[in-house]
mmCIF file of the N, C-alpha and C atoms, coordinates in Angstrom:
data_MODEL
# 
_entry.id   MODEL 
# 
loop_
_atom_site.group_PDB 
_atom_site.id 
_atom_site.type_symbol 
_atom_site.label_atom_id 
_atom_site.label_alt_id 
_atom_site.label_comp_id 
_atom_site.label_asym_id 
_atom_site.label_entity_id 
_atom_site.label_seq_id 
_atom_site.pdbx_PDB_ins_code 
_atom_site.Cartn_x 
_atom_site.Cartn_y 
_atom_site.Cartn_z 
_atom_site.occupancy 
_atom_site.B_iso_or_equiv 
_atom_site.pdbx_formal_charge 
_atom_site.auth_seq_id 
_atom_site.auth_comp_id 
_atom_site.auth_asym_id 
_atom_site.auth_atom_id 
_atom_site.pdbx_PDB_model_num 
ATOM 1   N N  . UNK A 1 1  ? 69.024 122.116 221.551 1.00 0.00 ? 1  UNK A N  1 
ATOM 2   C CA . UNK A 1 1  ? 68.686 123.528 221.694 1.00 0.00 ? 1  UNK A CA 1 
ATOM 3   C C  . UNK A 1 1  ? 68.266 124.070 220.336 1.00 0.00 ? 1  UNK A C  1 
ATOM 4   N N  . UNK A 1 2  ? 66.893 124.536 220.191 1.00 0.00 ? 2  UNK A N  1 
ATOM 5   C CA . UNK A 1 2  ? 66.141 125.152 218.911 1.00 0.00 ? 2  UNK A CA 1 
ATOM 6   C C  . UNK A 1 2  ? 66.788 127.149 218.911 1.00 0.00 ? 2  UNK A C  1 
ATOM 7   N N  . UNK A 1 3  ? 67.613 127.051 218.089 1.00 0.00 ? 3  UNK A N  1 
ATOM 8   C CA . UNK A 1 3  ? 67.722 128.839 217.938 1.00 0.00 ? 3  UNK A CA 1 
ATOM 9   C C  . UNK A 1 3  ? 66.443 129.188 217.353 1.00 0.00 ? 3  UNK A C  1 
ATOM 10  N N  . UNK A 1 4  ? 66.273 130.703 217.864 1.00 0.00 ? 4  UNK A N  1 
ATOM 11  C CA . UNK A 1 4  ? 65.215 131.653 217.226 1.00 0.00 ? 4  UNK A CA 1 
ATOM 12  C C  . UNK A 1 4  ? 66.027 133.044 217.374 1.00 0.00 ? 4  UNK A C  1 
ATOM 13  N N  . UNK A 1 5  ? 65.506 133.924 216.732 1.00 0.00 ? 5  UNK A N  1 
ATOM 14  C CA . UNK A 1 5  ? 65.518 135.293 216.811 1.00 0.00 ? 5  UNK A CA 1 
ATOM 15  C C  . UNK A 1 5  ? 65.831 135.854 218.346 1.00 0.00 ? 5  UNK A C  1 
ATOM 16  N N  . UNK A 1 6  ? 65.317 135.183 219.596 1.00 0.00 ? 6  UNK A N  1 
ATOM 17  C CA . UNK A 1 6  ? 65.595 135.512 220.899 1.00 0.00 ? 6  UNK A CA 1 
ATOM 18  C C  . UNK A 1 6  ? 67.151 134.925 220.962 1.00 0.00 ? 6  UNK A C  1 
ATOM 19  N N  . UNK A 1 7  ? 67.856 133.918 220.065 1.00 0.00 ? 7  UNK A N  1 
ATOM 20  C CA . UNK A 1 7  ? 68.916 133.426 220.235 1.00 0.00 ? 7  UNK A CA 1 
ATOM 21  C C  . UNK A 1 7  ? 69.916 134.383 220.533 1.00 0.00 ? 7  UNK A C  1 
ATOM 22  N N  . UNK A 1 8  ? 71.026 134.717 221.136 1.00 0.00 ? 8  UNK A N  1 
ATOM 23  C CA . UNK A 1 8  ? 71.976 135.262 221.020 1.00 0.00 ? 8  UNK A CA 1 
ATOM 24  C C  . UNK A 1 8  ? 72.947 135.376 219.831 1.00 0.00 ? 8  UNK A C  1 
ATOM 25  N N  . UNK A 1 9  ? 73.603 135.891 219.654 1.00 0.00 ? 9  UNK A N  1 
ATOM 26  C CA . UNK A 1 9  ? 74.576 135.865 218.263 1.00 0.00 ? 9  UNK A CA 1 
ATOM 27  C C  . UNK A 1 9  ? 75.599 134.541 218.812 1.00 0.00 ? 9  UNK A C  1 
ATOM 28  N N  . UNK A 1 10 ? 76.266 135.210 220.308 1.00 0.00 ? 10 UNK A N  1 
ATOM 29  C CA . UNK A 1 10 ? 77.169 134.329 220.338 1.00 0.00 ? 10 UNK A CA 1 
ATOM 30  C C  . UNK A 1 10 ? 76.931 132.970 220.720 1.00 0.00 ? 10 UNK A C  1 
ATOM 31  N N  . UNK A 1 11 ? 75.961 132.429 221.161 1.00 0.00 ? 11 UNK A N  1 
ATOM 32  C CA . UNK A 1 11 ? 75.388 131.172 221.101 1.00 0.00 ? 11 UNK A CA 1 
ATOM 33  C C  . UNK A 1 11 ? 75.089 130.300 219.689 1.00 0.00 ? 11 UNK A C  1 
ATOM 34  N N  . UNK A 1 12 ? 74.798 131.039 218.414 1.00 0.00 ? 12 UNK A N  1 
ATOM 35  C CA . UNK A 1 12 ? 74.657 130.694 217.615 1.00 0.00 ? 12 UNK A CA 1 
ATOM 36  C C  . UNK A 1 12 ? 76.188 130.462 216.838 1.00 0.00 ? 12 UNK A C  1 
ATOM 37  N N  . UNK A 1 13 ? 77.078 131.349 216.947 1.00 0.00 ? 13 UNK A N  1 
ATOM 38  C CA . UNK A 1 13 ? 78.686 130.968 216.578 1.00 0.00 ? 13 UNK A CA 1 
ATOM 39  C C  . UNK A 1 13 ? 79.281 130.589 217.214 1.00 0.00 ? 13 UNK A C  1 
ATOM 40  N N  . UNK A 1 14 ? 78.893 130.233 218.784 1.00 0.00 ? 14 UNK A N  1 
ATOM 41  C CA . UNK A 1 14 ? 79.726 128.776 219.260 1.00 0.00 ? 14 UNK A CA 1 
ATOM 42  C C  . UNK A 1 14 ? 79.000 127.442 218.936 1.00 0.00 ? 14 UNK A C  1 
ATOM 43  N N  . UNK A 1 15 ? 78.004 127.451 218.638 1.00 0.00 ? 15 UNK A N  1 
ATOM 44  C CA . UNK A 1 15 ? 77.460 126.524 217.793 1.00 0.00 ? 15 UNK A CA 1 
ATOM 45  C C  . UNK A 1 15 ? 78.691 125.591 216.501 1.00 0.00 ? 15 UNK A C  1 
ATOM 46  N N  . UNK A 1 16 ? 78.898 124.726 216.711 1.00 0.00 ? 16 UNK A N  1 
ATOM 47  C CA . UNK A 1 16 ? 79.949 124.157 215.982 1.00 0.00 ? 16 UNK A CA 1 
ATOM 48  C C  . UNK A 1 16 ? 79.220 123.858 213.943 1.00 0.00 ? 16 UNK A C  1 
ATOM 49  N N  . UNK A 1 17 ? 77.839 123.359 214.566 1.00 0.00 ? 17 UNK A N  1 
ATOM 50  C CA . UNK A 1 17 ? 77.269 122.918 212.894 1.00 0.00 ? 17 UNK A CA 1 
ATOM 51  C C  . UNK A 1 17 ? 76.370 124.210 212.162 1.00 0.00 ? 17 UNK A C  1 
ATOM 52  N N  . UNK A 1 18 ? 76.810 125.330 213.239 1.00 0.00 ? 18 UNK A N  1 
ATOM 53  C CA . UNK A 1 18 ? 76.165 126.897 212.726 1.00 0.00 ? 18 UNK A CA 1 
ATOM 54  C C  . UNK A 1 18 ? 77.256 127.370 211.509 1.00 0.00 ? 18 UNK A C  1 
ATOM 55  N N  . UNK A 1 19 ? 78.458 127.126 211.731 1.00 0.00 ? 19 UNK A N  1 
ATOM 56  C CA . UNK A 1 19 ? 79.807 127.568 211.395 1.00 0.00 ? 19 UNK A CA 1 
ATOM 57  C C  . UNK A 1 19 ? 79.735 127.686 209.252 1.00 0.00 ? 19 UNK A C  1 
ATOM 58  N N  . UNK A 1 20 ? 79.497 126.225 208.932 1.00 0.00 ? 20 UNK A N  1 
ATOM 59  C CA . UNK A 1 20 ? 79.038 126.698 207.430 1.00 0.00 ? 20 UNK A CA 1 
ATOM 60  C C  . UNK A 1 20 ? 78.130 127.204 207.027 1.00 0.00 ? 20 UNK A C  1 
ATOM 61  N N  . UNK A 1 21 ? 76.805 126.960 207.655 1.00 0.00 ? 21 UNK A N  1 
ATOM 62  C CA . UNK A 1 21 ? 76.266 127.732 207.228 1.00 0.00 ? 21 UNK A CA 1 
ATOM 63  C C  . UNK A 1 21 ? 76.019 129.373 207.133 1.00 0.00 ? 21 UNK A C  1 
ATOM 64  N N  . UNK A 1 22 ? 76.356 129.346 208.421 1.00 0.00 ? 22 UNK A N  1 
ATOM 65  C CA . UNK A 1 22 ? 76.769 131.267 208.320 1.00 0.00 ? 22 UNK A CA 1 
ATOM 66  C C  . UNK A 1 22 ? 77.479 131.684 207.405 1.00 0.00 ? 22 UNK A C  1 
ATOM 67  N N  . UNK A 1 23 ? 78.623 130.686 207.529 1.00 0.00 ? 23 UNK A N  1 
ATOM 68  C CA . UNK A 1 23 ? 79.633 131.189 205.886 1.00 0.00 ? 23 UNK A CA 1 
ATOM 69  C C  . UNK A 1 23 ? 78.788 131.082 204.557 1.00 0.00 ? 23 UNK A C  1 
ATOM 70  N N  . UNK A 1 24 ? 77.874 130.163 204.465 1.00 0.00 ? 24 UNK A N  1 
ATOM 71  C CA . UNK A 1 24 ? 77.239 130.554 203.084 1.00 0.00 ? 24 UNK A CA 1 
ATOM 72  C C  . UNK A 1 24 ? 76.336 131.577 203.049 1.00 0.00 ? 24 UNK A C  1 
ATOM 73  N N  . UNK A 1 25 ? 76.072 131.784 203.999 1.00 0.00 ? 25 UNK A N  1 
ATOM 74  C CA . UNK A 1 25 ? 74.751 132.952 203.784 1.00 0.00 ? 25 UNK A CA 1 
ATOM 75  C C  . UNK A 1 25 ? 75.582 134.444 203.979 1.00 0.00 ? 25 UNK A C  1 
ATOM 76  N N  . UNK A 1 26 ? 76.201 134.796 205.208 1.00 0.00 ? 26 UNK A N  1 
ATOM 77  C CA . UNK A 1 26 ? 77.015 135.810 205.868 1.00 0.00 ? 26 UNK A CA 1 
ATOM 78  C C  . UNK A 1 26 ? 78.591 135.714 205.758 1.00 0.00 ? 26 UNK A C  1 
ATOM 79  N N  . UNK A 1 27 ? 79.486 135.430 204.758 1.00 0.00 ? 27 UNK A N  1 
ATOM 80  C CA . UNK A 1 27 ? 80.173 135.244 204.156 1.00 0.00 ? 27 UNK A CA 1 
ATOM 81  C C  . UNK A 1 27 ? 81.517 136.166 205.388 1.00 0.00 ? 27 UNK A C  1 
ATOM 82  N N  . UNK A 1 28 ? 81.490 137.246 205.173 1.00 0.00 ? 28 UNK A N  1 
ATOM 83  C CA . UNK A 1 28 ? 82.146 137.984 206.013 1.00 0.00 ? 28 UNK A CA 1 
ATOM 84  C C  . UNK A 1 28 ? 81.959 138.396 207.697 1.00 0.00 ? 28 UNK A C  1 
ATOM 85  N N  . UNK A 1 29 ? 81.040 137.531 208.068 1.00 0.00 ? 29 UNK A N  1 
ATOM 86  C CA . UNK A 1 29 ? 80.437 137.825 209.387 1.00 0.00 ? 29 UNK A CA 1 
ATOM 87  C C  . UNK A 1 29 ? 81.380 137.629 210.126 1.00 0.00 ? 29 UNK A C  1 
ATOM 88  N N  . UNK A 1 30 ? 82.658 136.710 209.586 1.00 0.00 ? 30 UNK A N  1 
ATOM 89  C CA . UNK A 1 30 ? 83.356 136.094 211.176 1.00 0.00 ? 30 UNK A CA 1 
ATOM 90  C C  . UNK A 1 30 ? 84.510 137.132 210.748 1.00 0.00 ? 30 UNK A C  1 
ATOM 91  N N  . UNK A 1 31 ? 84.423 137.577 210.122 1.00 0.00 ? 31 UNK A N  1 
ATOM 92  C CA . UNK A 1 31 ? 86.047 138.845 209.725 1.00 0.00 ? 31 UNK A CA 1 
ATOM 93  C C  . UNK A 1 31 ? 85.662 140.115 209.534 1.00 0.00 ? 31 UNK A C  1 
ATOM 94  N N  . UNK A 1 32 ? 84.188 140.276 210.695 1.00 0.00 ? 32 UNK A N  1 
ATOM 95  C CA . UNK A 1 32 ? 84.016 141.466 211.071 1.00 0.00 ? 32 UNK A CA 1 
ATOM 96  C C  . UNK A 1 32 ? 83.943 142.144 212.103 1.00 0.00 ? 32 UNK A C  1 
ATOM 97  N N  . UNK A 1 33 ? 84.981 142.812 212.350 1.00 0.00 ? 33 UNK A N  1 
ATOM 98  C CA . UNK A 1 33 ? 85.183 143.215 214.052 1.00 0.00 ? 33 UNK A CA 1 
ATOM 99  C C  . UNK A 1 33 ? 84.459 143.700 214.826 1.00 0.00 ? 33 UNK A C  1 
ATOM 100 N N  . UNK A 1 34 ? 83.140 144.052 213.685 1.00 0.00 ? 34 UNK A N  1 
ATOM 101 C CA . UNK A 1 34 ? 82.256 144.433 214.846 1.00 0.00 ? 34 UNK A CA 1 
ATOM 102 C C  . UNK A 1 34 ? 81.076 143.019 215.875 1.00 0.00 ? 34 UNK A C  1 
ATOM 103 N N  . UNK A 1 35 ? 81.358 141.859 215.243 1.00 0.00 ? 35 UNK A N  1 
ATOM 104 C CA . UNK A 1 35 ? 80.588 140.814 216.016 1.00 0.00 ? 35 UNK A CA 1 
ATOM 105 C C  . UNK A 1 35 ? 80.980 140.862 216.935 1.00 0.00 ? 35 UNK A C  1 
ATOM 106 N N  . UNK A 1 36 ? 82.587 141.161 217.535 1.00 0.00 ? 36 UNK A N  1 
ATOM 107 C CA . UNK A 1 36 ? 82.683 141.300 219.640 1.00 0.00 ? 36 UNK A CA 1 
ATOM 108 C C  . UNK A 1 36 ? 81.855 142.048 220.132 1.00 0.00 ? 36 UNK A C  1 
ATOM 109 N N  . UNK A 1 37 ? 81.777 143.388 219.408 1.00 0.00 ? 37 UNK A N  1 
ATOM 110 C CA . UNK A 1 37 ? 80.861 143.977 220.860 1.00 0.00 ? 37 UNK A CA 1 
ATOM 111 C C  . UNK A 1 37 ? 79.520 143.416 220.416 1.00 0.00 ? 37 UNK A C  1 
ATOM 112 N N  . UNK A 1 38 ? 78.972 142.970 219.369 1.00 0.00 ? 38 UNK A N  1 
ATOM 113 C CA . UNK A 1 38 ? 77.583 142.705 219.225 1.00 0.00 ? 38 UNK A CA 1 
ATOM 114 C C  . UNK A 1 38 ? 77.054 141.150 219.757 1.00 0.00 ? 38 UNK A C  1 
ATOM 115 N N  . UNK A 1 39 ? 78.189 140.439 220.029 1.00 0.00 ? 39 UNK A N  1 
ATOM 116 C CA . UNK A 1 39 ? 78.053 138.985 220.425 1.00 0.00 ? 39 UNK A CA 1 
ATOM 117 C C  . UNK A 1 39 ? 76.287 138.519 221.709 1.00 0.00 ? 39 UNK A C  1 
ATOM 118 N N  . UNK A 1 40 ? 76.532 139.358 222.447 1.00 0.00 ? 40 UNK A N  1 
ATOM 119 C CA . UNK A 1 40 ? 75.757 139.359 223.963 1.00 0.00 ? 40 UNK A CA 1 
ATOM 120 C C  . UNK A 1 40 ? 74.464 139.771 223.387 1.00 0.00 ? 40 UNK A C  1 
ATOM 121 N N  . UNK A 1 41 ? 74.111 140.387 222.155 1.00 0.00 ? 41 UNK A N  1 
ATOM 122 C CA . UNK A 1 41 ? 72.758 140.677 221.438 1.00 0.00 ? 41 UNK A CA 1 
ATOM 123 C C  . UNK A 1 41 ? 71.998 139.523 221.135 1.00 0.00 ? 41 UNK A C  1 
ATOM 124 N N  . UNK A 1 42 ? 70.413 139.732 221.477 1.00 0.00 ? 42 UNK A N  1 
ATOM 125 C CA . UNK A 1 42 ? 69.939 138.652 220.630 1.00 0.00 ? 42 UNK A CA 1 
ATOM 126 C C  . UNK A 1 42 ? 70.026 138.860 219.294 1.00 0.00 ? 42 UNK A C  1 
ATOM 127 N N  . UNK A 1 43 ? 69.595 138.327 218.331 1.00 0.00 ? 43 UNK A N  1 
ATOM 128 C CA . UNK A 1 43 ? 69.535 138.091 217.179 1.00 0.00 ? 43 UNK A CA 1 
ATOM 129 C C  . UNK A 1 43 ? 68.287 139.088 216.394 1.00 0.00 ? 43 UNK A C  1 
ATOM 130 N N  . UNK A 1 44 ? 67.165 139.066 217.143 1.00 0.00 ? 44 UNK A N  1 
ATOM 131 C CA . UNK A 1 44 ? 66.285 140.501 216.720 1.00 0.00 ? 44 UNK A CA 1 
ATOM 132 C C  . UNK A 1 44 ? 66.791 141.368 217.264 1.00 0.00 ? 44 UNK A C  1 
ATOM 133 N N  . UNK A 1 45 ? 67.311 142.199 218.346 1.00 0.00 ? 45 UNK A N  1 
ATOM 134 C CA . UNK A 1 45 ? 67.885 142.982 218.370 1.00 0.00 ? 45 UNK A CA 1 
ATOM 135 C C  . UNK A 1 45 ? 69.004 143.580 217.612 1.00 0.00 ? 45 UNK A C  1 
ATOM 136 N N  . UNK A 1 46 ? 69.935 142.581 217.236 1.00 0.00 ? 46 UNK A N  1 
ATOM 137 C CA . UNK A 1 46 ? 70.666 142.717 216.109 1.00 0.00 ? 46 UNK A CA 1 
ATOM 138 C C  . UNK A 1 46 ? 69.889 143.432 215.266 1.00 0.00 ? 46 UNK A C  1 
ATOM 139 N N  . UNK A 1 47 ? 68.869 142.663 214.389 1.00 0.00 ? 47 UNK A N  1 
ATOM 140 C CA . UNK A 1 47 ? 68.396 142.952 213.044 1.00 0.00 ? 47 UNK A CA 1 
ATOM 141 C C  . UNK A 1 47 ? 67.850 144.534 213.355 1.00 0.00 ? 47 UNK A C  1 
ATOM 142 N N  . UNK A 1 48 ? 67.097 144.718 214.585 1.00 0.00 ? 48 UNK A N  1 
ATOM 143 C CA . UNK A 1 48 ? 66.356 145.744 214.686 1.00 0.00 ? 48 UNK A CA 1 
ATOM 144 C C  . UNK A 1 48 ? 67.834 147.654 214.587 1.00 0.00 ? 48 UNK A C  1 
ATOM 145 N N  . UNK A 1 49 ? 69.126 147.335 214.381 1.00 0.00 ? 49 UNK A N  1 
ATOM 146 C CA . UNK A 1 49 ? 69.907 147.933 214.729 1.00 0.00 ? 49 UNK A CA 1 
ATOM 147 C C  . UNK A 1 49 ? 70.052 148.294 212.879 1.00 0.00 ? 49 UNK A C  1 
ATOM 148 N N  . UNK A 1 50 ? 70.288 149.429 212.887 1.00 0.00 ? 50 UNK A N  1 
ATOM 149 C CA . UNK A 1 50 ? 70.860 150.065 211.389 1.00 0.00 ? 50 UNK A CA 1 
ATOM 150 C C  . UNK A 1 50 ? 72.481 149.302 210.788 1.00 0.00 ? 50 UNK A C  1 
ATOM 151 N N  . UNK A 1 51 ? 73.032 148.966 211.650 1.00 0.00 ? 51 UNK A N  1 
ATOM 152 C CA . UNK A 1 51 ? 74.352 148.555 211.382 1.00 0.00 ? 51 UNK A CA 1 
ATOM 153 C C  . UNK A 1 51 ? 73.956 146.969 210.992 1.00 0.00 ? 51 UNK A C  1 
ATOM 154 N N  . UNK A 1 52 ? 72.939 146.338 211.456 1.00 0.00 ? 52 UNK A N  1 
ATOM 155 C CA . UNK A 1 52 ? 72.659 144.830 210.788 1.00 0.00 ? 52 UNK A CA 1 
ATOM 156 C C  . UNK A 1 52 ? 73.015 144.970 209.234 1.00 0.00 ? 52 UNK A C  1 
ATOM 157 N N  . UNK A 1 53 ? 72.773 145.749 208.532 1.00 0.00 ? 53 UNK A N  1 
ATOM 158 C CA . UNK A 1 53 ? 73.326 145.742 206.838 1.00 0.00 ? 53 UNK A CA 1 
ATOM 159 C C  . UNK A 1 53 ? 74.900 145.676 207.133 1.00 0.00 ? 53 UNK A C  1 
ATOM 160 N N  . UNK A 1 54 ? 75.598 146.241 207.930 1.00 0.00 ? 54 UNK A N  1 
ATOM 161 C CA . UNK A 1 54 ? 76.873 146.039 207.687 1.00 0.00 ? 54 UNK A CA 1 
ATOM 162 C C  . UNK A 1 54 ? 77.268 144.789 207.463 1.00 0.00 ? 54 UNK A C  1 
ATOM 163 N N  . UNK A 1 55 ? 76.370 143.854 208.278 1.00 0.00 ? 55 UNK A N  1 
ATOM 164 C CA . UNK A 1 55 ? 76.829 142.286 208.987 1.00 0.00 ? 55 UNK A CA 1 
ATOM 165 C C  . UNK A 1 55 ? 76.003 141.645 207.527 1.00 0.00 ? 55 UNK A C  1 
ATOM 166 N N  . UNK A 1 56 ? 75.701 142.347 206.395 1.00 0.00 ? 56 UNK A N  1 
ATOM 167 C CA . UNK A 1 56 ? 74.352 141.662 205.448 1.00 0.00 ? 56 UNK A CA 1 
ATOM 168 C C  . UNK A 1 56 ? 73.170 140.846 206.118 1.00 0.00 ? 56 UNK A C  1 
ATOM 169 N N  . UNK A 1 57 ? 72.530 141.042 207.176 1.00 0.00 ? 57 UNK A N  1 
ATOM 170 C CA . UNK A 1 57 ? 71.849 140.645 207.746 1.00 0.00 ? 57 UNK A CA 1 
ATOM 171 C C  . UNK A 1 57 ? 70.129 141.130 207.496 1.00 0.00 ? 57 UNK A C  1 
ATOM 172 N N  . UNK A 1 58 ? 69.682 140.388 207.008 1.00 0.00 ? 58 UNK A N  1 
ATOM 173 C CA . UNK A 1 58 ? 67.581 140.496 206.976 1.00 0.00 ? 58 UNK A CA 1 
ATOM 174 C C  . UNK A 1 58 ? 67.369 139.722 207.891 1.00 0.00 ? 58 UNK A C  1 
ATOM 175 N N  . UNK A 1 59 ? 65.977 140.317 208.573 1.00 0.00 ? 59 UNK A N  1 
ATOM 176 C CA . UNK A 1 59 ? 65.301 139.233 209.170 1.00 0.00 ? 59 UNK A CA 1 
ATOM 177 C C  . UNK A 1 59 ? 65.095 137.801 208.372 1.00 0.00 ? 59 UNK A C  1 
ATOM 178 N N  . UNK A 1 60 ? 65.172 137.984 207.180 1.00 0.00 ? 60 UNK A N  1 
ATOM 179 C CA . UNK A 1 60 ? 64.332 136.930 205.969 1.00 0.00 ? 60 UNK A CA 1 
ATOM 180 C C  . UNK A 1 60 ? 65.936 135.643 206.073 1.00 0.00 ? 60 UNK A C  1 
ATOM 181 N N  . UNK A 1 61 ? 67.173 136.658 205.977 1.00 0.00 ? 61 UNK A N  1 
ATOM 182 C CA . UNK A 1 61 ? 68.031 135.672 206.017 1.00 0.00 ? 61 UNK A CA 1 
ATOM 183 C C  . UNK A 1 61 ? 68.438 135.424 207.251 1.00 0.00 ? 61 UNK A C  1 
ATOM 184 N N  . UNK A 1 62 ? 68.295 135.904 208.203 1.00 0.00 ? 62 UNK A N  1 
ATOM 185 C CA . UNK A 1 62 ? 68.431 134.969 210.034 1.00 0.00 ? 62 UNK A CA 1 
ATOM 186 C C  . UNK A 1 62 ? 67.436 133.902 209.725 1.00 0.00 ? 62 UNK A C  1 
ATOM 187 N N  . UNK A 1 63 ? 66.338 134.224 209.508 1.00 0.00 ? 63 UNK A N  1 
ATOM 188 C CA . UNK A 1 63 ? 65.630 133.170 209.860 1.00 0.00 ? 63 UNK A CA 1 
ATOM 189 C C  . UNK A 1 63 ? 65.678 131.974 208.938 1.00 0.00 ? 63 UNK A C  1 
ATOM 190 N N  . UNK A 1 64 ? 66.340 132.500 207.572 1.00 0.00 ? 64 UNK A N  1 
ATOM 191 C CA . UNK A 1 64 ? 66.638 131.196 206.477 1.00 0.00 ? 64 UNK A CA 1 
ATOM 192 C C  . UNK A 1 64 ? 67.621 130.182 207.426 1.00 0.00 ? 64 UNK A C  1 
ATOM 193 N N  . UNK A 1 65 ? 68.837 130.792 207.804 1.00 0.00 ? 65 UNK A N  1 
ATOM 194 C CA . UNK A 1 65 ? 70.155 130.363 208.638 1.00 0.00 ? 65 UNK A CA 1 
ATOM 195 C C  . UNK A 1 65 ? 69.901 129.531 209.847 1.00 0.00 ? 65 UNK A C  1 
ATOM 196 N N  . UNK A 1 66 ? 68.783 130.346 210.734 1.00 0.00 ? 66 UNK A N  1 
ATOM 197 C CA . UNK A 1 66 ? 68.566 129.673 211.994 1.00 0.00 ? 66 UNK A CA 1 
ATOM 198 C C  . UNK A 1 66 ? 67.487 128.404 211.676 1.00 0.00 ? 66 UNK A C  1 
ATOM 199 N N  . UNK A 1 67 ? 66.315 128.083 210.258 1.00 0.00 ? 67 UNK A N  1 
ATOM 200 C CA . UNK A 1 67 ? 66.071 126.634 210.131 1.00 0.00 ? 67 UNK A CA 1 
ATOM 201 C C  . UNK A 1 67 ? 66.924 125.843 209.632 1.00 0.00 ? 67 UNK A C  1 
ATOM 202 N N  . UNK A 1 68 ? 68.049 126.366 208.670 1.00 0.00 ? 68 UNK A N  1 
ATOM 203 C CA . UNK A 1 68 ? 68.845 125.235 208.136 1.00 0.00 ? 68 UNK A CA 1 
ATOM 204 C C  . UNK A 1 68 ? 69.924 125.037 209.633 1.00 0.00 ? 68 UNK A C  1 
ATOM 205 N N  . UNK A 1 69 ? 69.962 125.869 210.677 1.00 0.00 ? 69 UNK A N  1 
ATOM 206 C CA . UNK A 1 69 ? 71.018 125.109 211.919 1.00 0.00 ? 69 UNK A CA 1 
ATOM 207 C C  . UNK A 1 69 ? 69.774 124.469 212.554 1.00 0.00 ? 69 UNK A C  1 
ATOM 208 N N  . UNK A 1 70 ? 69.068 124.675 212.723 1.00 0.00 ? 70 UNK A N  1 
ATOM 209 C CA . UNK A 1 70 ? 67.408 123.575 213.951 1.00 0.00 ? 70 UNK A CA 1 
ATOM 210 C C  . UNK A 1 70 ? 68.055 122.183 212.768 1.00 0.00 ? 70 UNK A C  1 
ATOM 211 N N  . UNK A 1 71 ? 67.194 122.374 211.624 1.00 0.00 ? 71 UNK A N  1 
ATOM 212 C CA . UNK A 1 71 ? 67.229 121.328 210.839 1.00 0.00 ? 71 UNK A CA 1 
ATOM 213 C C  . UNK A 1 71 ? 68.442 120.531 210.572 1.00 0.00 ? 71 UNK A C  1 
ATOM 214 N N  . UNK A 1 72 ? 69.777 120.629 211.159 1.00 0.00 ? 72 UNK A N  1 
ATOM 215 C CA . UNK A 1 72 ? 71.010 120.354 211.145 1.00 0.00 ? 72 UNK A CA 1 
ATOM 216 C C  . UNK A 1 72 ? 71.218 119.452 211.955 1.00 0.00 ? 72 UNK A C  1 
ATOM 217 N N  . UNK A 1 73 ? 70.969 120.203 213.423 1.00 0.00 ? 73 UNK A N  1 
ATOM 218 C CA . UNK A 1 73 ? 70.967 119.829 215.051 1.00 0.00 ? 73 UNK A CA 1 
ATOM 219 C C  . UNK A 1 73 ? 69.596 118.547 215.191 1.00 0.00 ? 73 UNK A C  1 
ATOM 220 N N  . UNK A 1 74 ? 68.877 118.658 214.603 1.00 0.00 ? 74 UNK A N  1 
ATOM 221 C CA . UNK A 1 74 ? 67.555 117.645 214.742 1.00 0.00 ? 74 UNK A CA 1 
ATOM 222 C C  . UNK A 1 74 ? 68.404 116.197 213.834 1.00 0.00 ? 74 UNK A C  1 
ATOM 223 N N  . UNK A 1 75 ? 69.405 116.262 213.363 1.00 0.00 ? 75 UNK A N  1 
ATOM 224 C CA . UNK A 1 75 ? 69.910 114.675 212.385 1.00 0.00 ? 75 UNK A CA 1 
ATOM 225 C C  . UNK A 1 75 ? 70.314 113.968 213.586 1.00 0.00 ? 75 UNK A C  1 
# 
């Protein structure tokens, strides 16, 4: 399964080989209470939301995150 921007959030953090890398890029993402209610979002929708800075989230860094998990999942 190739993530993109249509990906869901929570598809991408049950993702098992998503897990470090989110921590290097989004450091605080998983010890922020607001990812429950935002889980069921895609991932541009996310970004397109004012509160994506809370989560430190750019389009520039989803999409850094979501080739280093493709490029992970493709070994």
């Amino acid at each position: 399964m190739k993530f993109t921007l249509d990906s869901t959030l929570a598809s991408v953090l049950d993702e098992p080989m998503a897990k470090p890398i989110l921590e290097k890029y989004v450091p605080d993402l998983y010890k922020n209470p607001m990812v429950s209610m935002v889980k069921g979002m895609s991932l541009s929708k996310l970004l397109a939301m004012p509160q994506a800075a809370q989560f430190g989230l750019t389009k520039e860094k989803v999409q850094t995150v979501l080739d280093e998990i493709n490029k992970r999942m493709e070994k």
